[in-house]
N, CA and C atoms as a LAMMPS dump frame, in Angstrom:
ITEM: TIMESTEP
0
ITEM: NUMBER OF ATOMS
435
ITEM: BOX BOUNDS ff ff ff
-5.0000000000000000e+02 5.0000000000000000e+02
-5.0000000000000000e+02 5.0000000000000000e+02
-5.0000000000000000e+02 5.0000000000000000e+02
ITEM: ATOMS id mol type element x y z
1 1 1 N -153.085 0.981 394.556
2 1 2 C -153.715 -0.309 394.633
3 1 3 C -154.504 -0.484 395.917
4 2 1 N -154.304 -0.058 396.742
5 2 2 C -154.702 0.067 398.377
6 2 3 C -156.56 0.117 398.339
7 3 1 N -156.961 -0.725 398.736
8 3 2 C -158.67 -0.459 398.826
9 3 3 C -159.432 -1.154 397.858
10 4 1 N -158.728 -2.552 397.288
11 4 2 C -159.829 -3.041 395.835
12 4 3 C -160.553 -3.936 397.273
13 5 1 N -161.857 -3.945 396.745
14 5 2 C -163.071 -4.458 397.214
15 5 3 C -163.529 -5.448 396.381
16 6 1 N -162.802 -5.732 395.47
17 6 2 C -163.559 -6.744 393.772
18 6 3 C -163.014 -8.288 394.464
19 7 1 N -163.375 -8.842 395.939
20 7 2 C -163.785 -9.886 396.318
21 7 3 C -164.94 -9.959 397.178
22 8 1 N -165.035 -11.231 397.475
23 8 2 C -166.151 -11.674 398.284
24 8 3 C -165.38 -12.055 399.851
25 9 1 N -165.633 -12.289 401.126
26 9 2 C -165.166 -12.613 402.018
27 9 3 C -166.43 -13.287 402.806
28 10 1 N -166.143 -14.344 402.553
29 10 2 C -166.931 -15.46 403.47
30 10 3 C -166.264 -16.078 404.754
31 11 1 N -167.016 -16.082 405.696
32 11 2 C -166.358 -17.076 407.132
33 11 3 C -166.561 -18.63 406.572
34 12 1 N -166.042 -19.107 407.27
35 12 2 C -165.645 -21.182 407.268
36 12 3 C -166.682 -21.463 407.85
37 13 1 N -167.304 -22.382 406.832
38 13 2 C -168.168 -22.807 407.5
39 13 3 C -168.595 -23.736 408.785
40 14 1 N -169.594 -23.106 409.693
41 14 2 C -169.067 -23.812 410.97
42 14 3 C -169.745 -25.198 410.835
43 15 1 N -168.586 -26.118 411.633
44 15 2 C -168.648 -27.899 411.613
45 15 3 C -168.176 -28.289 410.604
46 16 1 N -167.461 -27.996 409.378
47 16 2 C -167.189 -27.95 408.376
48 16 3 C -165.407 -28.232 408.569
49 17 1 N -165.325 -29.623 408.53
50 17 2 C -163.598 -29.667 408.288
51 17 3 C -162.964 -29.582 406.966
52 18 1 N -161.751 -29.34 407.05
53 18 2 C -160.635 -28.72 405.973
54 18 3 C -161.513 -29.834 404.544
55 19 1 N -160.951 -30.918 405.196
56 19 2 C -161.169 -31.631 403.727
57 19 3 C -162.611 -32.248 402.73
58 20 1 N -163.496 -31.812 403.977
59 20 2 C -164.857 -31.548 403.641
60 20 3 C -165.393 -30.352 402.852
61 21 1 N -164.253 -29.197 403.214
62 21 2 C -164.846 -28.477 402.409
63 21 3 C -163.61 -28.086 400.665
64 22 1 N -162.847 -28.914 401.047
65 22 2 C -162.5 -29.229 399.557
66 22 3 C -162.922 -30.023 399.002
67 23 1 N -163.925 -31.184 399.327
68 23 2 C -165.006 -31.929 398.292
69 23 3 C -166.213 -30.743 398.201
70 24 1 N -166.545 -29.969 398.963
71 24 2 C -167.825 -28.914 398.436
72 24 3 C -167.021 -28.234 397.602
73 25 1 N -166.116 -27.714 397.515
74 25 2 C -165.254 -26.82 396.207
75 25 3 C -164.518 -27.275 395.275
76 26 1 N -164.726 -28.514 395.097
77 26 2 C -164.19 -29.17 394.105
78 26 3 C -164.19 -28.598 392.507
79 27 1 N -165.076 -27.856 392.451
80 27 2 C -164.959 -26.761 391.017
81 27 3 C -164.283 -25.305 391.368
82 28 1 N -163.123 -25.329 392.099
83 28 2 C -162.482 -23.467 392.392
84 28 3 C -161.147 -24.172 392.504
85 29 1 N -160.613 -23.522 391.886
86 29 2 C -158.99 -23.147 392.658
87 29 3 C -159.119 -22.586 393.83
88 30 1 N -158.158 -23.316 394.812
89 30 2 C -158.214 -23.034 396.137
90 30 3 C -156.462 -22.75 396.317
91 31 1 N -156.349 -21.541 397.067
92 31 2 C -154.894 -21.283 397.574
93 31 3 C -154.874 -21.168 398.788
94 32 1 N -153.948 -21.86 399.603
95 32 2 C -153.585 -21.804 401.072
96 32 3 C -151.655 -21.848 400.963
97 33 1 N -151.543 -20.795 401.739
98 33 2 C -150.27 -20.782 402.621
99 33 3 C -150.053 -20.994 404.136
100 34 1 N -148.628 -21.332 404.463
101 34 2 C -148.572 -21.323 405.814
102 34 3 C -147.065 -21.198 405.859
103 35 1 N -146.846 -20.345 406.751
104 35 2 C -145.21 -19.503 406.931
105 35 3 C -144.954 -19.308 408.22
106 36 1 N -143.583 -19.328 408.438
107 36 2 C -143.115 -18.796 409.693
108 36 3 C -142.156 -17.781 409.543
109 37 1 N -141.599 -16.767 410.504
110 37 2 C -140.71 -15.914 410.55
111 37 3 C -140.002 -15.744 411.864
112 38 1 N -138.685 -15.232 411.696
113 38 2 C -137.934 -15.164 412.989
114 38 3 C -137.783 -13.412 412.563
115 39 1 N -138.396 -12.643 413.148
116 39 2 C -137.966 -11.024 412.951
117 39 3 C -137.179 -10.952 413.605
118 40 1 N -136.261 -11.329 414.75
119 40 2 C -134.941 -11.334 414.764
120 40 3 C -133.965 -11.408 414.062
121 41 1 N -134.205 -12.748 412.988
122 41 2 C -133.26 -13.016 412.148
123 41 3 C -133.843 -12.173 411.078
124 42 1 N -134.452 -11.542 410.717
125 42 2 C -135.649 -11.24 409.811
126 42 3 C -135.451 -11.859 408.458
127 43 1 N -136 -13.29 408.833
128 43 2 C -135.959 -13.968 407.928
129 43 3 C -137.449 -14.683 407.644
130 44 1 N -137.707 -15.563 407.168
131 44 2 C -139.029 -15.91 407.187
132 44 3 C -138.858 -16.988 405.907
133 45 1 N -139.895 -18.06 406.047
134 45 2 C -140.664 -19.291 404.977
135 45 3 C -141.677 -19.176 404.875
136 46 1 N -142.349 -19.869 403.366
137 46 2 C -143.883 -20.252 403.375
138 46 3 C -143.278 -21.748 402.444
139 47 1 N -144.849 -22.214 402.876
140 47 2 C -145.309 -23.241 402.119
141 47 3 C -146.83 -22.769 401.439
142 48 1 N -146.688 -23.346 400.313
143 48 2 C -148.548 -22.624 399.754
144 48 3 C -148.329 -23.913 398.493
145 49 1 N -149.912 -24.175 398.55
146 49 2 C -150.644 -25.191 397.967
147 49 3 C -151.394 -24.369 396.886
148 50 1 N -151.425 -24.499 395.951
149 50 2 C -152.441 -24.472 394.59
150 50 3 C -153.229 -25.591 394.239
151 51 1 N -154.226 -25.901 394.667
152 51 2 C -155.463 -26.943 394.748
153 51 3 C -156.729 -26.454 393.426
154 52 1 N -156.459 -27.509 392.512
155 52 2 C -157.736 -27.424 391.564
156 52 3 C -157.931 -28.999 390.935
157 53 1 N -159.248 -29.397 391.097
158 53 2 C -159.609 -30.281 390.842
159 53 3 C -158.549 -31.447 390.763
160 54 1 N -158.396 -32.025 392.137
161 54 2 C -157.226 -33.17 392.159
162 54 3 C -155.732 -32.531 391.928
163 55 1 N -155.678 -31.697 390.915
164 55 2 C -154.423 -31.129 390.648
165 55 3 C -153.777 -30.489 392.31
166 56 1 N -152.196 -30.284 392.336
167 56 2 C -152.129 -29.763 393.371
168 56 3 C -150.614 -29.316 392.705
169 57 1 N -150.206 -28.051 393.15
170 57 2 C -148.685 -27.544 392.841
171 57 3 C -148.541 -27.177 394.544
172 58 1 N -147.268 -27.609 394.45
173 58 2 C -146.841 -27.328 396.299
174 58 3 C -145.364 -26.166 395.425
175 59 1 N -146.011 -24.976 396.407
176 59 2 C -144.355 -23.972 396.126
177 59 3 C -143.812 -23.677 397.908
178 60 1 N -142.516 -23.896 396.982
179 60 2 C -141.56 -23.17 399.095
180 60 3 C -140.37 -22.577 398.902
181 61 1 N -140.528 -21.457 400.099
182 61 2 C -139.627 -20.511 399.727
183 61 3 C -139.159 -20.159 401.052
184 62 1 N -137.579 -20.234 401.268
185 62 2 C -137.051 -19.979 402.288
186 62 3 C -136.114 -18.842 402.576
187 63 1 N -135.839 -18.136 403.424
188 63 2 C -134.334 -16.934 403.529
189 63 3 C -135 -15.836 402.663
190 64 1 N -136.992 -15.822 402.865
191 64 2 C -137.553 -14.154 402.447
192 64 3 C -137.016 -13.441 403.322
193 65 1 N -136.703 -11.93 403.067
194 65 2 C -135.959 -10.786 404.083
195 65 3 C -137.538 -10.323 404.617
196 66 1 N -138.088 -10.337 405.896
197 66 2 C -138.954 -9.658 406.303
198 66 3 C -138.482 -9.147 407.798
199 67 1 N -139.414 -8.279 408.392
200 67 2 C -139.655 -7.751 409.48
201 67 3 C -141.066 -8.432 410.438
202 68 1 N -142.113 -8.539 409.384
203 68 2 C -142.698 -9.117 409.758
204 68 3 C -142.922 -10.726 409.964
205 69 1 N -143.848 -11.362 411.138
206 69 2 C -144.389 -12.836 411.316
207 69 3 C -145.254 -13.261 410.414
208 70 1 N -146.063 -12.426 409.968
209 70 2 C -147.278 -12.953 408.813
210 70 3 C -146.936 -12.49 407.826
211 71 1 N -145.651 -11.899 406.792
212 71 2 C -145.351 -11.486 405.287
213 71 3 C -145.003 -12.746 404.538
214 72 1 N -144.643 -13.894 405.15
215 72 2 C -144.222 -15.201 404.418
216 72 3 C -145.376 -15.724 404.061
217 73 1 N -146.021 -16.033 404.847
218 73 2 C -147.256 -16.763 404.306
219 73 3 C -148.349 -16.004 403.458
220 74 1 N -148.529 -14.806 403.383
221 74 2 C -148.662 -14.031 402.444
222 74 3 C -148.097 -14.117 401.243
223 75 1 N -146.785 -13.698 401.052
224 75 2 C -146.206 -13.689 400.035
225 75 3 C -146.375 -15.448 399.517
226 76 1 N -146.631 -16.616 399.88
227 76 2 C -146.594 -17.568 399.227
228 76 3 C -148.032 -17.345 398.483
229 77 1 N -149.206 -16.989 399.484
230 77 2 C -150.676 -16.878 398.452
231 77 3 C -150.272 -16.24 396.934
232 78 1 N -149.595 -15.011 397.234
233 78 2 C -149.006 -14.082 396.08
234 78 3 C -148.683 -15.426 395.027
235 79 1 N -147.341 -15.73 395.435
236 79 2 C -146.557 -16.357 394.274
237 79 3 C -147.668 -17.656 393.575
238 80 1 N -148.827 -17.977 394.776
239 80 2 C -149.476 -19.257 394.091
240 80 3 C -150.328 -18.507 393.565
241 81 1 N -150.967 -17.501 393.417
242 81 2 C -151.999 -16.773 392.514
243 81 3 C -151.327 -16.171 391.139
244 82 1 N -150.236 -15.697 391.218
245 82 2 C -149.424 -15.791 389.884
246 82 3 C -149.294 -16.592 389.037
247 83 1 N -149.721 -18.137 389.411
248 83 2 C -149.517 -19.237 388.586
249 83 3 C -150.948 -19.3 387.955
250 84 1 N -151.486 -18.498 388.311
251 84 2 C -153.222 -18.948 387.695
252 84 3 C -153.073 -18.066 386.382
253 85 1 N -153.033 -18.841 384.992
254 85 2 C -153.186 -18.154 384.209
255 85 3 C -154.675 -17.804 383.284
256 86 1 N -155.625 -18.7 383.123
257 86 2 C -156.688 -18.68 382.752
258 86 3 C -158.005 -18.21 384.203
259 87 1 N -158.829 -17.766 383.816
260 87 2 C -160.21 -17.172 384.62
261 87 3 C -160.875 -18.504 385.22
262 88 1 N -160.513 -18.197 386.522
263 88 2 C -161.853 -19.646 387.148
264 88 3 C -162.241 -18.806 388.518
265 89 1 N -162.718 -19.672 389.131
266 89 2 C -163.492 -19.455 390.936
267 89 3 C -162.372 -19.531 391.389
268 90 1 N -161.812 -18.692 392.413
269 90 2 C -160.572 -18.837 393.104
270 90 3 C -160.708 -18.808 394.801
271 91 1 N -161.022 -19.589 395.646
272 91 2 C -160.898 -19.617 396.672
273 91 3 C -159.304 -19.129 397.801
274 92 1 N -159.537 -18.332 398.317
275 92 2 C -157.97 -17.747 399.022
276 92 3 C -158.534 -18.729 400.443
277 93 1 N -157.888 -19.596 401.245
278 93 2 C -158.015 -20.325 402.416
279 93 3 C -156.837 -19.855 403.096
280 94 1 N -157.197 -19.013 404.375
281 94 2 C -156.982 -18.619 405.371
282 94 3 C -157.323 -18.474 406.45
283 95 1 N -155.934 -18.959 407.773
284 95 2 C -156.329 -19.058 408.872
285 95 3 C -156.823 -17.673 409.937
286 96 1 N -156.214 -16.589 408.829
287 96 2 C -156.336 -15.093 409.782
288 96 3 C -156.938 -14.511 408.444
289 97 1 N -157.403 -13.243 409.029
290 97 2 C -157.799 -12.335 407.826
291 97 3 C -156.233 -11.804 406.779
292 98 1 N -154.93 -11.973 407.36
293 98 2 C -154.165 -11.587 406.685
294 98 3 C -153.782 -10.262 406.508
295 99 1 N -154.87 -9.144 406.374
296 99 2 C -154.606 -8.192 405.461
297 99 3 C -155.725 -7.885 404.635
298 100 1 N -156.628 -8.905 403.857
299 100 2 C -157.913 -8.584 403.23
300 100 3 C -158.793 -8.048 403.44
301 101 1 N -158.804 -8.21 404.606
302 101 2 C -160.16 -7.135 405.174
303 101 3 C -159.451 -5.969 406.247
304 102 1 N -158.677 -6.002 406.331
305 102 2 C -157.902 -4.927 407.631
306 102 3 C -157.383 -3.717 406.789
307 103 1 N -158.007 -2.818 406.399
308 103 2 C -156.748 -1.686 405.917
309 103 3 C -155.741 -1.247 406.843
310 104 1 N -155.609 -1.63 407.852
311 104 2 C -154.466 -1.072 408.525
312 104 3 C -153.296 -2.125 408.436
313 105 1 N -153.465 -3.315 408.184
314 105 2 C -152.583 -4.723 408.18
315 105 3 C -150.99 -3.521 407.156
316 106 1 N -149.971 -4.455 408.16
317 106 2 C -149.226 -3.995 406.869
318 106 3 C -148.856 -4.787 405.959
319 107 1 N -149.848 -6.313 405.638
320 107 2 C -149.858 -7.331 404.643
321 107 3 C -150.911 -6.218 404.104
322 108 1 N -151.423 -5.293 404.179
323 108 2 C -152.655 -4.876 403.069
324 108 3 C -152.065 -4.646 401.5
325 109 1 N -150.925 -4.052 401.241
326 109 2 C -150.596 -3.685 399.862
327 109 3 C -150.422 -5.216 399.172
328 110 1 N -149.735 -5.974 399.824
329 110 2 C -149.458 -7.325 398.992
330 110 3 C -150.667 -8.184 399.225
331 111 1 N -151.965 -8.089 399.713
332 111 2 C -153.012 -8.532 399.771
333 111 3 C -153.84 -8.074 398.492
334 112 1 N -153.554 -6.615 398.088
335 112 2 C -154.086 -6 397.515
336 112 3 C -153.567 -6.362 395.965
337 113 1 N -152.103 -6.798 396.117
338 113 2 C -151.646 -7.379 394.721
339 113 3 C -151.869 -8.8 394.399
340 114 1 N -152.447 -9.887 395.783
341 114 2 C -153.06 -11.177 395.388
342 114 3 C -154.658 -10.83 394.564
343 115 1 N -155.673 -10.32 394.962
344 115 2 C -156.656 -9.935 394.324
345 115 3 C -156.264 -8.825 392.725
346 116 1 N -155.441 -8.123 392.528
347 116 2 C -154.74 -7.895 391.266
348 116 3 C -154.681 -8.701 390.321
349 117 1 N -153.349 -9.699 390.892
350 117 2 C -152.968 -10.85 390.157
351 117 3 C -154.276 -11.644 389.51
352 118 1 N -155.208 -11.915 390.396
353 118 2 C -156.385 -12.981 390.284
354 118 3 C -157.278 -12.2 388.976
355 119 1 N -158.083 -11.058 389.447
356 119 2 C -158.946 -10.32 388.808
357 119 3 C -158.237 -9.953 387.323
358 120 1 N -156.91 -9.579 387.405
359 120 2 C -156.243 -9.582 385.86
360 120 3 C -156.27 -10.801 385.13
361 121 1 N -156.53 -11.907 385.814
362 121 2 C -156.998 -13.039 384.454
363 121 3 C -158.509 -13.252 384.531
364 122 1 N -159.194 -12.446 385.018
365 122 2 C -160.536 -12.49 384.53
366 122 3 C -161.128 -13.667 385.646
367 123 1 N -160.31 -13.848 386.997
368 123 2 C -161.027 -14.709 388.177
369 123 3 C -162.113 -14.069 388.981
370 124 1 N -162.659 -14.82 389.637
371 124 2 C -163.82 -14.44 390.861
372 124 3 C -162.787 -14.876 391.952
373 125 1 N -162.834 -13.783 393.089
374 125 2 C -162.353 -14.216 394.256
375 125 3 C -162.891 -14.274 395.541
376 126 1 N -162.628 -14.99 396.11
377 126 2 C -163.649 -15.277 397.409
378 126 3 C -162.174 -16.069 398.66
379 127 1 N -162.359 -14.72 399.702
380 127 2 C -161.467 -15.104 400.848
381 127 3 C -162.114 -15.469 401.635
382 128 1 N -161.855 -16.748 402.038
383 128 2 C -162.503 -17.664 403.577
384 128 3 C -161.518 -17.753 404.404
385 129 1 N -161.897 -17.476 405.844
386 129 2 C -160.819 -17.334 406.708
387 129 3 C -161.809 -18.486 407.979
388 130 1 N -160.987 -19.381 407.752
389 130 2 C -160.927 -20.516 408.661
390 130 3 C -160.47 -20.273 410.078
391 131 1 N -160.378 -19.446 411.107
392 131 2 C -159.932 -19.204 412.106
393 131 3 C -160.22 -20.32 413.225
394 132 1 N -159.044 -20.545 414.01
395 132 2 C -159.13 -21.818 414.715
396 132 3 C -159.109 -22.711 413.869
397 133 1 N -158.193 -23.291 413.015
398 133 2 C -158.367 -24.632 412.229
399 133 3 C -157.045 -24.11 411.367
400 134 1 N -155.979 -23.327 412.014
401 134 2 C -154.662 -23.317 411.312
402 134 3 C -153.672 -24.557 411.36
403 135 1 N -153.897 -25.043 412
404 135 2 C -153.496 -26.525 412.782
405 135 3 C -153.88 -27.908 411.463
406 136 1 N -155.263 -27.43 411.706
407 136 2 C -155.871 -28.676 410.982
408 136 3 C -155.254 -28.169 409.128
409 137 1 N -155.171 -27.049 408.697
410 137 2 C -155.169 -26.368 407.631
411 137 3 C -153.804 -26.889 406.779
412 138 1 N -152.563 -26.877 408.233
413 138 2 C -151.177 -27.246 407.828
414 138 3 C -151.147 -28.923 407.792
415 139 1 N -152.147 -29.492 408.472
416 139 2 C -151.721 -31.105 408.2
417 139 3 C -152.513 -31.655 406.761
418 140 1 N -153.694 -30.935 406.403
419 140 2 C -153.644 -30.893 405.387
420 140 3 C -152.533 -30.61 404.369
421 141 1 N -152.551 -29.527 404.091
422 141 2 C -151.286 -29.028 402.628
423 141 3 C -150.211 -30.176 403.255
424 142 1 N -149.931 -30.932 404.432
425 142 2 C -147.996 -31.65 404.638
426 142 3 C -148.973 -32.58 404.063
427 143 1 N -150.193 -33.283 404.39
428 143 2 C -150.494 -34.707 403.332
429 143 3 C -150.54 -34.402 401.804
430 144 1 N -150.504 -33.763 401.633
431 144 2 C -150.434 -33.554 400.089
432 144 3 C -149.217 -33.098 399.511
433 145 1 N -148.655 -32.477 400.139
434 145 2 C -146.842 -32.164 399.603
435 145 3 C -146.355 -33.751 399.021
């Protein structure tokens, strides 16, 4: 699976806040996560939003076994792209590249199974990575939980 290229990767647009640019995408499914981890405890959470037209599914998942700081919030994009069962525009909203564009990330294989998941129901995918605006990203998805 390592190396699918069958997305698009766009930067955030600059001056462009969170909820401004969910009225410009108001026709895509949009997925955002946000996770923390203690690799001490190697434990880890996400929170992840499934956003389509007004609709919104909030999923959370706590006591994942990781090693890594960034596999939770990953793995929530995962579990919210699994829920997409029919073909639409799928926006991935992220504060880091994750893994999507890094082949060395060791989020790359489960990056590689969010674009899977998507492209097996016949979606378009397009990763925007909002950098600097992880802040603004999480008070979004808590007003909408």
């Amino acid at each position: 699976m390592s190396g699918i290229k069958n997305f698009t990767a766009v930067p955030f647009p600059t001056g462009v806040s969170i909820d401004r640019f969910f009225e410009q995408n108001k026709g895509s499914c949009i997925i955002m996560s946000a996770g923390r981890a203690s690799p001490s405890q190697h434990t880890g959470e996400y929170h992840a939003v499934l956003y389509f037209n007004g609709f919104i599914r909030h999923l959370r998942q706590t006591g994942l076994k990781t090693d890594s700081p960034t596999y939770p919030f990953v793995q929530g994009l995962y579990d919210a792209a699994r829920l997409i069962k029919r073909p639409c525009p799928v926006i991935i909203l992220t504060a880091s590249d994750a893994g999507f564009g890094d082949n060395s990330s060791p989020n790359k294989t489960c990056c590689d199974m969010i674009i899977s998941a998507l492209l097996g129901v016949g979606c378009s995918v397009t990763v925007t990575v909002a950098e600097g605006k992880s802040g603004e990203l999480v008070r979004f998805m808590e007003a909408r939980i």
